[in-house]
Each structure stands twice: as C-alpha cells, then as structure tokens.
N, CA and C of each residue as an Amber inpcrd file, in Angstrom:
protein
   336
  -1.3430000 -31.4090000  -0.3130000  -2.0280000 -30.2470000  -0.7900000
  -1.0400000 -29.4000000  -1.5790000  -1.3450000 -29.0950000  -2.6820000
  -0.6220000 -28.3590000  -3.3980000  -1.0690000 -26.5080000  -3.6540000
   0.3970000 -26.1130000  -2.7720000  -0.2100000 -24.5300000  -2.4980000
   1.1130000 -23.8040000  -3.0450000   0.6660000 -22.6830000  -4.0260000
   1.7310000 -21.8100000  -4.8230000   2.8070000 -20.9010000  -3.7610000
   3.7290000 -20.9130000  -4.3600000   4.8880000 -20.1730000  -4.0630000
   5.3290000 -18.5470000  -4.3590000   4.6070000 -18.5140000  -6.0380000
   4.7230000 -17.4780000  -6.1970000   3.4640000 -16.4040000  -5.8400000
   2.0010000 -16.6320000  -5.5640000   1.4550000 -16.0370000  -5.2100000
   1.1270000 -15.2110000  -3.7770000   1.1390000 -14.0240000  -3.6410000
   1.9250000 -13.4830000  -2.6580000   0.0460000 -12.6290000  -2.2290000
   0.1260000 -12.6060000  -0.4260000  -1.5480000 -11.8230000   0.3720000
  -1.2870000 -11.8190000   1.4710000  -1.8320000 -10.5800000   1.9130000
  -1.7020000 -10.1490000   3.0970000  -2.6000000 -10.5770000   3.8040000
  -2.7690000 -11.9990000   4.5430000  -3.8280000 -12.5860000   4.9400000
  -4.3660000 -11.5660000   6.3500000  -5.6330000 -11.7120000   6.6200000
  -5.9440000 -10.6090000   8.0410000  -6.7880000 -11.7560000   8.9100000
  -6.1710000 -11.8860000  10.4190000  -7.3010000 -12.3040000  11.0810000
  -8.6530000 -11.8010000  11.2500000  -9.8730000 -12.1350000  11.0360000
 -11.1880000 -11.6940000  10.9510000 -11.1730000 -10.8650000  12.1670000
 -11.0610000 -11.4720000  13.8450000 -10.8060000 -10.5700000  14.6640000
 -10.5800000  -8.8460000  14.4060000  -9.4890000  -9.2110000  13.6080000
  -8.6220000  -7.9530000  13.2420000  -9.9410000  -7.1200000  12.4350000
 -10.3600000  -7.9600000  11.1760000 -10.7350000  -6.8600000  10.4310000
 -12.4110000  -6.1140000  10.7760000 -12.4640000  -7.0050000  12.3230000
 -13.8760000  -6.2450000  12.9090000 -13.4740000  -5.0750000  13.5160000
 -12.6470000  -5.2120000  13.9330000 -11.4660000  -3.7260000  14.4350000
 -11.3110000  -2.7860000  13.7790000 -10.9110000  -3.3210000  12.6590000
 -10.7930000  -1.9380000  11.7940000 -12.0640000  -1.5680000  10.9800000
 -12.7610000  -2.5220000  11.0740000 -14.9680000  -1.5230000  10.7460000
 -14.9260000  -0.9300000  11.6240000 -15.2020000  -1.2000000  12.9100000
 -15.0020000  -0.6800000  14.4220000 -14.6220000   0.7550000  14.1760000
 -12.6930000   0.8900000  14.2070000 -12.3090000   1.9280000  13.7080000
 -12.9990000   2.9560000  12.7960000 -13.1560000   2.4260000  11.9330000
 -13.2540000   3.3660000  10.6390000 -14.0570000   4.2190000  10.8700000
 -15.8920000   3.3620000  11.7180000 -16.8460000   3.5670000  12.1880000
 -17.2450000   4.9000000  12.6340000 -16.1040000   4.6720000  13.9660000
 -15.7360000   5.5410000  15.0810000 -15.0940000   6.8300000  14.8300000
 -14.3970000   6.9930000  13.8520000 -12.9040000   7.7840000  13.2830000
 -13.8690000   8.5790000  11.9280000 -15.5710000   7.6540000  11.6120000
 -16.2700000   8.6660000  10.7910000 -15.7160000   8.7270000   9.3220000
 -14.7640000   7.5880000   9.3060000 -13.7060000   7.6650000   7.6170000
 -14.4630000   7.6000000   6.6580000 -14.5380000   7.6060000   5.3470000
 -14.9350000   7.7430000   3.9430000 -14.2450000   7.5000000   3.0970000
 -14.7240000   7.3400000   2.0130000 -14.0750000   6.9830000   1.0970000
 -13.4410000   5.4070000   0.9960000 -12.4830000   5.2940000  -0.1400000
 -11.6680000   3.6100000  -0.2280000 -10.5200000   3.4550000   0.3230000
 -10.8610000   2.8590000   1.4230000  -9.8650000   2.1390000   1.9910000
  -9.2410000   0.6810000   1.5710000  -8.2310000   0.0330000   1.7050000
  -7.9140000  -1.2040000   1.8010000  -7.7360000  -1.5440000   3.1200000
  -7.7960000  -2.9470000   3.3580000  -7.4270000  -3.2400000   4.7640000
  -7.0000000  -4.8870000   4.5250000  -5.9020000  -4.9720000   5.0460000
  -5.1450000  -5.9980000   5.2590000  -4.2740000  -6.6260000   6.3570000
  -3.4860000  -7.7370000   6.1470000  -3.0040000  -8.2110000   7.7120000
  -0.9040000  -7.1650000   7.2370000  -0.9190000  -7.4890000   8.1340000
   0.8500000  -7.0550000   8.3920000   1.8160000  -7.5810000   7.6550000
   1.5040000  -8.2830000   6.9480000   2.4420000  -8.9310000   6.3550000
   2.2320000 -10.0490000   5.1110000   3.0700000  -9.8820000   4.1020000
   2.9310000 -10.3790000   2.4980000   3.4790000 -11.8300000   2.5380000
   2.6560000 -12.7410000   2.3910000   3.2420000 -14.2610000   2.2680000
   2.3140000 -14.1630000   1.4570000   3.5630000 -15.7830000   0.6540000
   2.6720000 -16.6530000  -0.5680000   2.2100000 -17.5210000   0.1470000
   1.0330000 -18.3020000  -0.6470000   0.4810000 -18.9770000  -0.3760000
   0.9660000 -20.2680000   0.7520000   1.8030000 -21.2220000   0.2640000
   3.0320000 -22.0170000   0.6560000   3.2540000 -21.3070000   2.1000000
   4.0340000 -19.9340000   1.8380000   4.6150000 -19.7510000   3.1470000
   3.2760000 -19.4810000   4.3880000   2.4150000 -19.3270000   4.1420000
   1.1200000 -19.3740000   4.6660000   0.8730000 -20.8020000   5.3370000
   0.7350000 -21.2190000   4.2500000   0.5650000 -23.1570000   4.8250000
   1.6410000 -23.6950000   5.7800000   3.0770000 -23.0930000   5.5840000
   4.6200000 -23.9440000   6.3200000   3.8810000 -23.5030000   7.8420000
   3.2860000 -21.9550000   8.0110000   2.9110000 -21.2080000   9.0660000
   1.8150000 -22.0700000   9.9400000   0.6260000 -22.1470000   9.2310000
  -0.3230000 -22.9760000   9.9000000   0.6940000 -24.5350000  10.9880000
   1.3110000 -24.6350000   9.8080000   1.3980000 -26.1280000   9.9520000
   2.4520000 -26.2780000  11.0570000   3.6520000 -25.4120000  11.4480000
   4.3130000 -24.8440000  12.7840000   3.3070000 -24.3640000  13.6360000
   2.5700000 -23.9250000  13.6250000   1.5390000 -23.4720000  14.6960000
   0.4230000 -24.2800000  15.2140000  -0.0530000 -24.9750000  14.1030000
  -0.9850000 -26.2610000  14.2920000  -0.2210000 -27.7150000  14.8090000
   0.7820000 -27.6690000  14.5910000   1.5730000 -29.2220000  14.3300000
   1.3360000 -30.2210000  13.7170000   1.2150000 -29.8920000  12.1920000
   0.6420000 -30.0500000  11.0150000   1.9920000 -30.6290000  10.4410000
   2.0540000 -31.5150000   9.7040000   2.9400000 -32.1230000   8.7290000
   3.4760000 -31.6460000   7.6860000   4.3870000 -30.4870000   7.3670000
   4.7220000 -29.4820000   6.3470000   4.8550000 -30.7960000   5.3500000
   5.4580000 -32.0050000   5.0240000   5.6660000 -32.5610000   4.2310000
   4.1820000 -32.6070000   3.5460000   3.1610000 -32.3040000   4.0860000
   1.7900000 -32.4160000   2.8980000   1.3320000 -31.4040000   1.9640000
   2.4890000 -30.5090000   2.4390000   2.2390000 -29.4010000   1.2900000
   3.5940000 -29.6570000  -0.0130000   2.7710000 -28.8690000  -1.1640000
   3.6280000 -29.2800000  -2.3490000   3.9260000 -28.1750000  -3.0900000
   5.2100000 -27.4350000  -3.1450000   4.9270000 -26.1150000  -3.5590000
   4.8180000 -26.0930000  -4.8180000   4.4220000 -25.3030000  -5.5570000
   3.7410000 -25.4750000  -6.9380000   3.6840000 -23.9410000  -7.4940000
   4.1090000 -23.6390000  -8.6770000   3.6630000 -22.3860000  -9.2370000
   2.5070000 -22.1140000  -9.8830000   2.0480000 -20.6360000 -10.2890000
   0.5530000 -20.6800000 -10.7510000   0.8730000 -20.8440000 -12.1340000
   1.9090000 -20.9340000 -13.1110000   1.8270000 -21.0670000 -13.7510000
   1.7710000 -22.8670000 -14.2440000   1.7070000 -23.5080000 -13.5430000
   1.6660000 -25.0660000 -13.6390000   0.5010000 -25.0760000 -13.8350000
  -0.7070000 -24.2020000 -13.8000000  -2.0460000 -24.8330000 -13.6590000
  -2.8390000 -23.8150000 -14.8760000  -3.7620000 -24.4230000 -15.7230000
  -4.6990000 -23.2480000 -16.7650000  -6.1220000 -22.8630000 -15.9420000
  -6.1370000 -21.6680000 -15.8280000  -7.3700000 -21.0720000 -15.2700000
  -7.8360000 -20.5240000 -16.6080000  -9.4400000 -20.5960000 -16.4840000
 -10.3150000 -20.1000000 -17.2560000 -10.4760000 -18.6420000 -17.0610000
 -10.0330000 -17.7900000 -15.8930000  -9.6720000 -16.7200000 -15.5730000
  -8.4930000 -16.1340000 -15.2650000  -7.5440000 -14.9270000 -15.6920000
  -6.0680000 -15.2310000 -14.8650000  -6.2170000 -14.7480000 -13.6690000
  -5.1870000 -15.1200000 -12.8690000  -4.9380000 -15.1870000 -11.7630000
  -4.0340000 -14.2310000 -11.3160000  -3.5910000 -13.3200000 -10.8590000
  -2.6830000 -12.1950000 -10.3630000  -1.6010000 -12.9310000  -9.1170000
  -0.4530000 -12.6070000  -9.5650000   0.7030000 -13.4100000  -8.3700000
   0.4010000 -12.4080000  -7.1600000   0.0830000 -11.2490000  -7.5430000
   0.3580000 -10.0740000  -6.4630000  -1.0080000 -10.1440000  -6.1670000
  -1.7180000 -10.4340000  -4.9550000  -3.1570000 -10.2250000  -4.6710000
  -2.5670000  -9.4000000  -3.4970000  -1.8680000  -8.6000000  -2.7850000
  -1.7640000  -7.6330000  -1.6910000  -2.6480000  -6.5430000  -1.5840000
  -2.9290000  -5.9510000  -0.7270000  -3.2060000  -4.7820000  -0.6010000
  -2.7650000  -3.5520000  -0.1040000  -2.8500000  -2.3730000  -0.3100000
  -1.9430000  -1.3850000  -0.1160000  -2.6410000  -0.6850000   1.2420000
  -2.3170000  -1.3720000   2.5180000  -2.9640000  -0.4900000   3.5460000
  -2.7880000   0.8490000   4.2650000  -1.6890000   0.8980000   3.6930000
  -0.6340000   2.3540000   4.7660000  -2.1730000   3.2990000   4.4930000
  -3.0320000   4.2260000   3.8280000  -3.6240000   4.9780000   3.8450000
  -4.6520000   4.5030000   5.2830000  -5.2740000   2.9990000   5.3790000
  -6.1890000   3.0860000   6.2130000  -4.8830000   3.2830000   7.3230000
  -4.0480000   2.5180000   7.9190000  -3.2060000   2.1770000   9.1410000
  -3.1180000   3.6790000   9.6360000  -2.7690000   4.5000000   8.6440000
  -2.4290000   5.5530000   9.0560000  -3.5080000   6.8660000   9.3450000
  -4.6190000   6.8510000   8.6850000  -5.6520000   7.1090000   9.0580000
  -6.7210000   6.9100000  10.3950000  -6.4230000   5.3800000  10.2970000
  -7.3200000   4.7650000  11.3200000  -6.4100000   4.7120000  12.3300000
  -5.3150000   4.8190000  12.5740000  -4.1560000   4.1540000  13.7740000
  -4.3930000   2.2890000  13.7240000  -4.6540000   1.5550000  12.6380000
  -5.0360000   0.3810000  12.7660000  -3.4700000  -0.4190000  12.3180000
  -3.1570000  -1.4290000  13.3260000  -2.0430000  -2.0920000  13.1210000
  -2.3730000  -3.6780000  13.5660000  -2.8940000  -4.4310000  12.4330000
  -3.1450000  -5.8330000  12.2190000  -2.2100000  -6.7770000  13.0310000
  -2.3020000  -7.7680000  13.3030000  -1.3120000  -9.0210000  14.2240000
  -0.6460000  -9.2030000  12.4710000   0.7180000  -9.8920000  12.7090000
   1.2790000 -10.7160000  11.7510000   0.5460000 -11.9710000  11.9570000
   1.0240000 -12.6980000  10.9100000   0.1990000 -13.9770000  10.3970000
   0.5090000 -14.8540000  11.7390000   1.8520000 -15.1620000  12.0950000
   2.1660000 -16.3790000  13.6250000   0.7000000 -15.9030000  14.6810000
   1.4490000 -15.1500000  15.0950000   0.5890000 -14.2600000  16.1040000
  -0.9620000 -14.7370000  15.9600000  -1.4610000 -14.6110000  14.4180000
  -2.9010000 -14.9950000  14.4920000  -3.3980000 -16.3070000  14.2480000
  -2.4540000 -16.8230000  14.1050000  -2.7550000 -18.4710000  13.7810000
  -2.8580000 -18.6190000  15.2980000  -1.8670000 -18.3910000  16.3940000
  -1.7200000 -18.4330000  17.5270000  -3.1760000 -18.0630000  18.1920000
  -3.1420000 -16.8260000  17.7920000  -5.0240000 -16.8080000  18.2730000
  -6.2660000 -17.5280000  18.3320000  -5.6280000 -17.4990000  16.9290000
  -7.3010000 -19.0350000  16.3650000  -6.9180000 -20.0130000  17.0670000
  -5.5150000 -20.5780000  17.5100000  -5.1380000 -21.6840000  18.2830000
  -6.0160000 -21.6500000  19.4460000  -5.5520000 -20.8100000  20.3210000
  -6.0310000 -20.4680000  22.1240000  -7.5660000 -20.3960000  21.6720000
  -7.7110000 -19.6460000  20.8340000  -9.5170000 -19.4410000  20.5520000
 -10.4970000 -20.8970000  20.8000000  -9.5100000 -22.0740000  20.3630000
  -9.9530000 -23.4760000  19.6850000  -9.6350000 -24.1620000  21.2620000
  -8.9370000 -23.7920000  21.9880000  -8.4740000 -24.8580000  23.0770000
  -9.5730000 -23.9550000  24.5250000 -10.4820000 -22.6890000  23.7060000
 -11.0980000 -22.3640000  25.1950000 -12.1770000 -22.5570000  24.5430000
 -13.1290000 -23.5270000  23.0540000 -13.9330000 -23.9560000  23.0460000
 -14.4540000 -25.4310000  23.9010000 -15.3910000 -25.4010000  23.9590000
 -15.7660000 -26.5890000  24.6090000 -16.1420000 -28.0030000  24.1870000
C-alpha cells in the first residue's frame, strides 16, 4: 500500500469525537469550532502505527510523496486542524493516535 509521507492529520478516534458533540452540547458552545485528535502524523506514520499495534507487516507500506501522483484536484500536505480554541473551551483532550488504535484493538477482541 502506498501511503504519503509528506501529508500531515490529526487523525481523532470517533469515540473521542462523540465526546466532544457531547461536550460542546452540554457547555451550550457556538459558533466554529475545529476538533481533532492530539497529535499531527503523516499519512505513512499513521500506517507504521496501525501496523505496531495491529501486528501488521510495516514492509507493505510504501512511502510515497503527493507529489508523485496528478490529482484532478490539489491536494493540501497540511490537512490539520487548529483545535486549541475548542480544547480550551470545551476542556476536551483527545487520546493520541497509539492509545486509540489500542482502543479499537480491545474494542475488536470484546466483540463476539
């Protein structure tokens, strides 16, 4: 699988981002918020993550830049989001990416 290096997101466990509707909800907020996970990985370093946490074969990933590929649309390296206004508003503080892969893990081993 070929996953970029230079493109950089603050991935959020879903868990997480029912929490912070939850929050916002509750706390009565307005206006634009962003909401995101804890922490800025590229794509790649996203995948090395799964694949330590899953016990996944890092050799199947291929790191690759976005500029190797032509989109009919461009593509932004920086897809982050700027959360400090909600975090600090809401008191909302997302899991880092391990942590939630780890979740979805245990989540998957207490299905039936």
């Amino acid at each position: 699988m070929q996953v970029f290096t230079d493109q950089k997101r603050n991935p959020i466990l879903v868990n997480d981002l029912a929490e912070a509707i939850v929050s916002a909800a509750e706390k009565d907020l307005s206006g634009l918020y962003h909401v995101g996970g804890a922490e800025i990985v590229s794509r790649y370093d996203f995948g090395q993550k799964v694949c330590e946490v899953f016990g996944c074969d890092k050799s199947l990933l291929v790191p690759v830049r976005m500029d190797e590929f032509a989109y009919l649309a461009e593509r932004p390296l920086d897809s982050t989001l700027s959360t400090s206004k909600f975090r600090s508003r809401a008191g909302f503080f997302p899991c880092r990416v391990v942590e939630g892969l780890e979740r979805i893990k245990q989540s998957r081993r207490a299905d039936p």
